[in-house]
C-alpha positions in Angstrom: 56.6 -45.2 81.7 54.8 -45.3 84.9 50.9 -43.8 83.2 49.4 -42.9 87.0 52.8 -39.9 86.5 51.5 -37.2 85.0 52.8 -33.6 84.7 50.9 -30.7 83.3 52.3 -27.4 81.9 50.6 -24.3 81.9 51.9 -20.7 81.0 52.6 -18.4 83.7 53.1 -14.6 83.2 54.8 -13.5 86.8 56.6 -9.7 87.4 55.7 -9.3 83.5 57.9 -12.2 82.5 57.0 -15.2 80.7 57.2 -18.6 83.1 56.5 -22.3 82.6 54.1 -23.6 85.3 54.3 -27.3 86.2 51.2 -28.8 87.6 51.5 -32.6 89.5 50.2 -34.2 92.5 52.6 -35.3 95.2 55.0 -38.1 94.0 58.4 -38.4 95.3 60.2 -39.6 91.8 58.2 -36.1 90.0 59.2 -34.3 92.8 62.8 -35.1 92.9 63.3 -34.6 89.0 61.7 -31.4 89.2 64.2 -30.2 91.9 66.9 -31.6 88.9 65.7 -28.7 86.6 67.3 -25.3 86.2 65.4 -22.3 88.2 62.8 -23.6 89.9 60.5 -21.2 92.4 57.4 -22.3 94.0 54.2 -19.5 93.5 51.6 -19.3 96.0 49.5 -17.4 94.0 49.3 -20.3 91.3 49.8 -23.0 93.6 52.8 -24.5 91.2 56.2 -24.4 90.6 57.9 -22.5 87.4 60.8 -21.7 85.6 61.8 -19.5 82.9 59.8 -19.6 80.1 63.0 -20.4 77.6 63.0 -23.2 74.8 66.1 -24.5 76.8 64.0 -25.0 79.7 61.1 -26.7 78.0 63.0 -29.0 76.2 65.2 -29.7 79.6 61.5 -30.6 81.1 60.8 -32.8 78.4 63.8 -34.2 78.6 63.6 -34.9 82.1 60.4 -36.8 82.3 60.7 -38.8 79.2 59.8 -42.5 79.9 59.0 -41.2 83.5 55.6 -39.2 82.9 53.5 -38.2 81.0 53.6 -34.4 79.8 50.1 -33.1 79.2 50.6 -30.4 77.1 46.5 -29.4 76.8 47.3 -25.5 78.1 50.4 -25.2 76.2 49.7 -26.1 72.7 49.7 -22.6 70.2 48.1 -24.7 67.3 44.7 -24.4 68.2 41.8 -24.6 65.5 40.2 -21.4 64.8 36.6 -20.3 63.0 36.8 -19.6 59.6 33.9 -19.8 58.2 32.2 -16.3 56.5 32.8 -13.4 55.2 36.9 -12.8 53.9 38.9 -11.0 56.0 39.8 -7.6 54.8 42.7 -6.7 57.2 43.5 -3.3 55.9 40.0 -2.0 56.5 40.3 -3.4 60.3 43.2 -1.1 60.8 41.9 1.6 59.5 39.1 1.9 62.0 40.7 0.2 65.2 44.2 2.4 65.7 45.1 1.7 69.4 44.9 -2.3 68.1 48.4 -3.9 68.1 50.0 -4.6 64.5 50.7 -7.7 65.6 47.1 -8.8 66.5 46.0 -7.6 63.1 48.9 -10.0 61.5 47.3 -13.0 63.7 44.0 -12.8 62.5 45.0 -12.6 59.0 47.3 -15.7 59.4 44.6 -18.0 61.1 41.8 -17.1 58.3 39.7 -15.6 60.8 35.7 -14.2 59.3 35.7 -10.7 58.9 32.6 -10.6 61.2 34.7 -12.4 63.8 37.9 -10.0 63.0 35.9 -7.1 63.3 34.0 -8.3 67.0 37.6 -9.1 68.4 39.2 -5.9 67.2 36.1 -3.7 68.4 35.6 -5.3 72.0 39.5 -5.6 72.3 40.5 -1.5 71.7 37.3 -0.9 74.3 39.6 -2.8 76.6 42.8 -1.4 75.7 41.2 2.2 76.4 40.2 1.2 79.6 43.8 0.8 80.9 45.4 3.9 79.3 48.3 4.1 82.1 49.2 0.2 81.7 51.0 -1.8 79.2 48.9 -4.7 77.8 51.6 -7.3 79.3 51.1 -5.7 82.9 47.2 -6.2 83.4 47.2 -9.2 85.3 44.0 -11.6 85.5 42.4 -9.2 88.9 42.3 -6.2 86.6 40.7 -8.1 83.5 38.1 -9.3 86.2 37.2 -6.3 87.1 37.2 -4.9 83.6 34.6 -7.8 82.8 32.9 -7.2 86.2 32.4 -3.9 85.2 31.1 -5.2 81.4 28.5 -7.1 83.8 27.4 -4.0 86.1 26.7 -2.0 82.6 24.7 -4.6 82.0 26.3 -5.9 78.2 24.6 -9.0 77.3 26.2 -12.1 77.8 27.3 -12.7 74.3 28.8 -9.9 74.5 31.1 -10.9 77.5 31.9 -13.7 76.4 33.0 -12.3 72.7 35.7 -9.6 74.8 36.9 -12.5 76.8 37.6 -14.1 73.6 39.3 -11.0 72.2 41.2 -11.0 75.5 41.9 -14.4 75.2 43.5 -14.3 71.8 45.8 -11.4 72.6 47.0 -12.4 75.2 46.9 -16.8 74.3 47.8 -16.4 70.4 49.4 -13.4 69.7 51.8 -13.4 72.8 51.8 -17.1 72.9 50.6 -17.9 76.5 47.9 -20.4 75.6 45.3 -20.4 78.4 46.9 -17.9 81.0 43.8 -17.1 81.8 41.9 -20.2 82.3 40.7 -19.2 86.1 38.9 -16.7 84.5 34.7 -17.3 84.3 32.2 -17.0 81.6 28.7 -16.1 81.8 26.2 -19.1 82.0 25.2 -19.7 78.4 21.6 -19.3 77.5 19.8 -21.7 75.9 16.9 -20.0 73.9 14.8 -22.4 71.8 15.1 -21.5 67.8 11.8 -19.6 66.5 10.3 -21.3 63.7 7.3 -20.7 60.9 4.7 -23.1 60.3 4.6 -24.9 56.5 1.3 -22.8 56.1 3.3 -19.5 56.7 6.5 -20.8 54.6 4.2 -21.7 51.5 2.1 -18.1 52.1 5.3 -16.1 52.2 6.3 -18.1 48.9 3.4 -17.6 47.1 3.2 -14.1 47.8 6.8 -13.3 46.4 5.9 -12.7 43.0 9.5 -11.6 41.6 11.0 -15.3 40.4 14.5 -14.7 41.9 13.3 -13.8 45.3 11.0 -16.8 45.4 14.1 -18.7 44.7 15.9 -17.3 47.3 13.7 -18.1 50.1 12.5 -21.8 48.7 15.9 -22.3 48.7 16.7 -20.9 52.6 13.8 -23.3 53.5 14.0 -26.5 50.9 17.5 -26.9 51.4 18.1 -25.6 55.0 21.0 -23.0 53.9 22.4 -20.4 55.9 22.1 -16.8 54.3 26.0 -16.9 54.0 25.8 -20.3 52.3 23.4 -19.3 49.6 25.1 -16.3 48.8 28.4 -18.4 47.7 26.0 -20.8 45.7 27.5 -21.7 42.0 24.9 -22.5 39.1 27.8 -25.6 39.1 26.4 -26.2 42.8 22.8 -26.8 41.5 22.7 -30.9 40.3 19.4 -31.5 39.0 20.1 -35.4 38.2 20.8 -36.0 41.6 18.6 -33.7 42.9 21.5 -32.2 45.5 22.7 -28.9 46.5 26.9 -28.7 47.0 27.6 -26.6 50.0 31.6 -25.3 49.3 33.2 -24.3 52.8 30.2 -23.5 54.6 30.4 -23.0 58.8 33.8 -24.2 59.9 35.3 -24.4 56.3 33.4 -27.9 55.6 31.7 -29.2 52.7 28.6 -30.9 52.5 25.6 -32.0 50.2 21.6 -31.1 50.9 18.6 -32.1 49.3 16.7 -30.2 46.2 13.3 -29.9 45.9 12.1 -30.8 42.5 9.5 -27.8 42.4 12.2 -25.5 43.2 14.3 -27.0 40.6 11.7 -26.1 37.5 11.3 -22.4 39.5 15.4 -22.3 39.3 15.6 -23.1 35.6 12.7 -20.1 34.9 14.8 -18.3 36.9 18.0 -18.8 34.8 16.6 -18.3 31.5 15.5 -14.8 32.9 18.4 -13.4 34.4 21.1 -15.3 33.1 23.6 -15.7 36.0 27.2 -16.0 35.0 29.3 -17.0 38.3 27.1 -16.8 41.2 23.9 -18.5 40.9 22.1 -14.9 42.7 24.0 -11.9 41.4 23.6 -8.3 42.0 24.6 -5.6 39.8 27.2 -6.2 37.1 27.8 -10.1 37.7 28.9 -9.2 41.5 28.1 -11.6 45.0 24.1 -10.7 45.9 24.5 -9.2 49.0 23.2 -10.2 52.4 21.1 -7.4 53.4 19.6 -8.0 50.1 18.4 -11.6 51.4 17.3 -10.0 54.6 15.0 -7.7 52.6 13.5 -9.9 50.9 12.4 -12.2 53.7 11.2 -9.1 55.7 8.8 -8.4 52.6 7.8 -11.6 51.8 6.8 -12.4 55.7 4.6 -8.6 56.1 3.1 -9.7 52.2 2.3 -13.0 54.0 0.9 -11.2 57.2 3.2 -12.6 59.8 3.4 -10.2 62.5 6.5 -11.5 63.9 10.0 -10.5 62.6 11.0 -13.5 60.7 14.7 -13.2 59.6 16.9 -15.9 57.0 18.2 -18.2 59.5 14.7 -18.6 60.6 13.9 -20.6 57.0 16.7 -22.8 58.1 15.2 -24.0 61.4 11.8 -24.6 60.1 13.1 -27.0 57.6 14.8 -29.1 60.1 11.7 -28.5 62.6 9.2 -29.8 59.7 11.8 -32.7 58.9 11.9 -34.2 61.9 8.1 -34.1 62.6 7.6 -36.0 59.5 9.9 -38.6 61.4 13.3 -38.2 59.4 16.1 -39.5 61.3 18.3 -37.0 63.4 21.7 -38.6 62.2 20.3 -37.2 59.0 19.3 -33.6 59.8 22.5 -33.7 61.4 24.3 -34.4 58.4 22.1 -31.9 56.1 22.7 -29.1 58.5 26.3 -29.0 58.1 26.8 -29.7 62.0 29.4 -31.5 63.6 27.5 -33.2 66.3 23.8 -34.5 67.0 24.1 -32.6 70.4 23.3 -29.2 68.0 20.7 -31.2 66.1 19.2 -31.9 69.0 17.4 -28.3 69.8 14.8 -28.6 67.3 13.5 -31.9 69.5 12.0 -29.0 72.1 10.5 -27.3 68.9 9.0 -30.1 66.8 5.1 -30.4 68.3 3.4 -32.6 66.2 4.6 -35.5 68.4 2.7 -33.9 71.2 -0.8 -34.7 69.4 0.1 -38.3 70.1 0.3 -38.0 74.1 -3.5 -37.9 75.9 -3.5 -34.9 78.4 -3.8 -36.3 82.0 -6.7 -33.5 82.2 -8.7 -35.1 79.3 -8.5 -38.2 80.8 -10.7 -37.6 83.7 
């Protein structure tokens, strides 16, 4: 097989009927063999050539360029991975509030796993759209009118996140559900923003600490900021999780369903076993009434208090705890690589943020004004 011949397919939705779209540049062996196939029609709109979207046809395409090309198959692949980290879906609840959603898009997000959180953004953003075409069958709006749907999202001035969480819900409809994976890849998102994470001091940390005076809630924010959890993460804590001899925290399917280990501090450790002989967890190392998950509100609260008892004046929420531990880590020169891998995150790239956060390096460089 000649590797310079490449063919790409892409999924076409023309006159509301499904079409393969063939993608190559000029060759006069692709060109001929493509003529060879059943159906074939040339699109000015998408600048390619198509044929019926049939599993005949597709397999008559592969087929046809075995040993000849090379069949990317990048925009037509419906196995794609999805996030599943969070909260469990609760489908029933979903479809109780979101009637003009599709059964069927209900029945996808159950079967890929998706966070309720996640779910319930898709479903929300998604009727919103749906409402805004009353007249038009979802399979009609082609990719103008979802422009100008999104244009229109822009003009109200929705935030970006936002945006980009309907085109998402769009997408999935439209890419999952009626399996045309990336039909709408023309279609532009907002410039991401990139905000630098807000951070405490250690002074402020050990301040908020020491002015918690209720033994569980110290636990729970030592253990935010010792450990560098999410909220999420310590909420699904085990006392089994807790490993005093190695002085390790197990993390079980935390952010994208993935494992991991994280340190313990040894002070927290003599705080957690006080803590234990008080309130006697049974399953959950923090439990609310009768034995159940603590709840994440209940974490929110707590760090709110402790931070006004500590006189912060800023809002200083969980996930805060988490990037002041990695902050003060790598000013005390750990290695990234290792942050990285205490974090939970899949590449150093993420890691890398708290390098435009961590000052204390800065006391090393001589400002060009004192130097005069």
């Amino acid at each position: 097989m000649d590797l310079q011949k490449q063919i790409t397919l892409k999924h076409l939705l023309i006159d509301s009927q499904k079409k393969i779209g063939i993608q190559f540049y000029p060759d006069k062996v692709i060109q001929a063999l493509i003529k060879s196939l059943p159906n074939v029609k040339w699109s000015s709109k998408f600048q390619m050539v198509y044929l019926p979207n049939t599993q005949q046809n597709f397999y008559a395409i592969l087929n046809t360029f075995k040993g000849v090309a090379w069949v990317n198959m990048k925009y037509f692949a419906r196995n794609k991975p999805f996030n599943t980290n969070g909260q469990d879906l609760n489908i029933d609840d979903l479809r109780k509030r979101f009637s003009k959603i599709p059964e069927s898009y209900f029945q996808k997000l159950e079967l890929k796993k998706y966070a309720y959180m996640t779910a319930k953004n898709y479903t929300s953003c998604f009727e919103r759209f749906i409402r805004h075409f009353p007249r038009q069958k979802l399979i009609e709006i082609n990719e103008e009118d979802i422009k100008n749907y999104l244009k229109g999202l822009v003009q109200r001035k929705y935030s970006d996140s936002y945006i980009n969480m309907a085109i998402n819900s769009i997408k999935f409809y439209y890419e999952v559900v009626e399996g045309m994976p990336n039909r709408f890849y023309s279609i532009e998102r907002p410039m991401k923003t990139e905000k630098l994470p807000e951070i405490l001091n250690k002074d402020e940390v050990l301040s908020m600490i020491n002015k918690t005076y209720n033994i569980k809630h110290q636990c729970i924010i030592s253990l935010l900021y010792s450990s560098g959890l999410r909220r999420g993460e310590l909420l699904n804590l085990k006392i089994s999780d807790i490993d005093g001899k190695r002085m390790t925290i197990r993390v079980n399917q935390g952010k994208g369903k993935k494992d991991r280990f994280s340190i313990l501090s040894e002070k927290l450790l003599l705080k957690l076993r006080l803590y234990y002989k008080q309130y006697k967890p049974v399953h959950y190392l923090f439990e609310g009434k009768r034995g159940q998950q603590y709840s994440g509100s209940s974490v929110r609260q707590i760090v709110a208090k402790a931070a006004k008892h500590a006189n912060i004046k800023k809002a200083v929420r969980p996930h805060m705890l988490r990037h002041s531990f990695a902050t003060h880590l790598l000013e005390a020169g750990t290695d990234l690589r290792h942050i990285q891998i205490l974090l939970g995150h899949n590449s150093t790239k993420t890691t890398e943020i708290y390098t435009h956060v961590a000052t204390d390096t800065f006391k090393t460089i001589k400002n060009p004004l004192d130097c005069t």
